[in-house]
C-alpha positions, 0 to 999 in steps of 0.5 A: 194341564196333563196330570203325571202318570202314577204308578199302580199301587200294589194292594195286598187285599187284592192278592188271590190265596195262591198268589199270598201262599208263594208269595215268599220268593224262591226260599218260600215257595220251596218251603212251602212246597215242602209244607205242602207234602208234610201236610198230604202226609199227615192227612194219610197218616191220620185218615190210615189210623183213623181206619186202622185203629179200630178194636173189632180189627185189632181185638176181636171178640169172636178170636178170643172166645175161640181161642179160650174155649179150644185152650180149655178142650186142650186143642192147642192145634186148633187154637194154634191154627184159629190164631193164624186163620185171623191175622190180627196183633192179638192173634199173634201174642196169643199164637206166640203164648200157645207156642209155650205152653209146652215149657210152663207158665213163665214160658207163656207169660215171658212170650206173651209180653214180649209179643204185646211189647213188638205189637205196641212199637208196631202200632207206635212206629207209624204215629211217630211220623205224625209227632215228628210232622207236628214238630218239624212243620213250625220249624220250617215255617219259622225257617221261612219267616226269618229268611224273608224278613232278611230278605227284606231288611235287606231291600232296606239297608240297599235302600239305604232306607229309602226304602218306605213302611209299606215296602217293609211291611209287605216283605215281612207280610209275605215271610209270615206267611209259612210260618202260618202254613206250619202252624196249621199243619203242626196244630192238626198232626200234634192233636191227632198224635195225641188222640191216637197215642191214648188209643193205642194205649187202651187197646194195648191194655185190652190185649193184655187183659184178652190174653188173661182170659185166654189163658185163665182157663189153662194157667193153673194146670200148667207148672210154674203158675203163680196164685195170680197172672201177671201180664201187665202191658208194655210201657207206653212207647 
């Protein structure tokens, strides 16, 4: 006696990584989309300060042993022109001091911290992007999730809940599965945000203790000196 055709039964293991990725529905595939940016984002954004970050760029020794030794001789022209010759954020705060020796040492050390505070929200505006990667990405996932698990209670209250277990389950396996994506973005970026935030940190606190050894060799002739310099770095952004 012929047997009754049965439906094919959907297996879930046999979904390909793509097919389990937008498996979200409209909602999810924009969601995840969207994820998808964050995340080429926030490789850039991690591989640009991974580059960036890097003392002998930011700190050069070679500038500050220059630029001392010109101060010392009293050749502000030259220490002036070597700051510009070497582009560099530590050459800017030194070349902002240079253009207040003339009016004192609390001149210089006001522009010296002024310059090293525009210097660390320079370097903090860029890491920024990655905390609010790193918080906005779960919260996306987390949209997606709760969009599709009522997506598919929906399917069940339509039922009237005929609707079986493994219907469900399937629905909710599917909305789950942005929120996965938004955690392995966020966990990556968060980390990395930290890592860089200590970075920019130290290299702050070696500006300022460069500009204190350019100067040193001056402060004491220039009027308004205290016994001990005061340049402190900028708080932390």
């Amino acid at each position: 006696m012929p047997q009754a055709n049965t439906p094919p039964v959907n297996n879930a293991a046999d979904d390909t990584f793509f097919e389990i990725v937008f498996s979200g529905g409209p909602l999810g595939i924009g969601i995840m989309i969207v994820l998808i940016l964050l995340s080429i984002v926030a490789v850039y954004l991690i591989v640009d300060q991974t580059l960036g970050l890097r003392r002998k760029d930011l700190v050069p020794n070679d500038l500050i042993e220059n630029v001392r030794q010109l101060l010392a001789q009293g050749k502000l022209k030259d220490a002036d022109q070597a700051c510009r010759d070497h582009p560099c954020p530590l050459s800017f705060v030194l070349a902002s001091g240079i253009a207040e020796i003339e009016f004192g040492w609390p001149a210089v050390e006001k522009a010296l911290e002024d310059s090293l505070s525009e210097q660390a929200a320079r370097l903090y505006r860029k890491l920024e992007y990655l905390s609010l990667i790193g918080n906005l990405a779960p919260m996306l996932g987390l949209l997606g999730t709760v969009a599709g698990m009522i997506v598919a209670f929906r399917e069940v209250a339509l039922s009237q809940g005929t609707a079986g277990a493994g219907a469900l389950a399937s629905g909710i396996y599917s909305a789950l599965v942005t929120t996965v994506a938004g955690l392995l973005i966020a966990i990556p970026a968060l980390g990395a945000f930290a890592i860089f935030r200590n970075k920019i940190d130290e290299l702050i606190s070696e500006m300022a203790y460069s500009a204190q050894h350019v100067f040193g060799s001056i402060r004491r002739r220039l009027p308004g000196a205290s016994a001990r310099p005061s340049i402190v770095p900028p708080p932390r952004g």
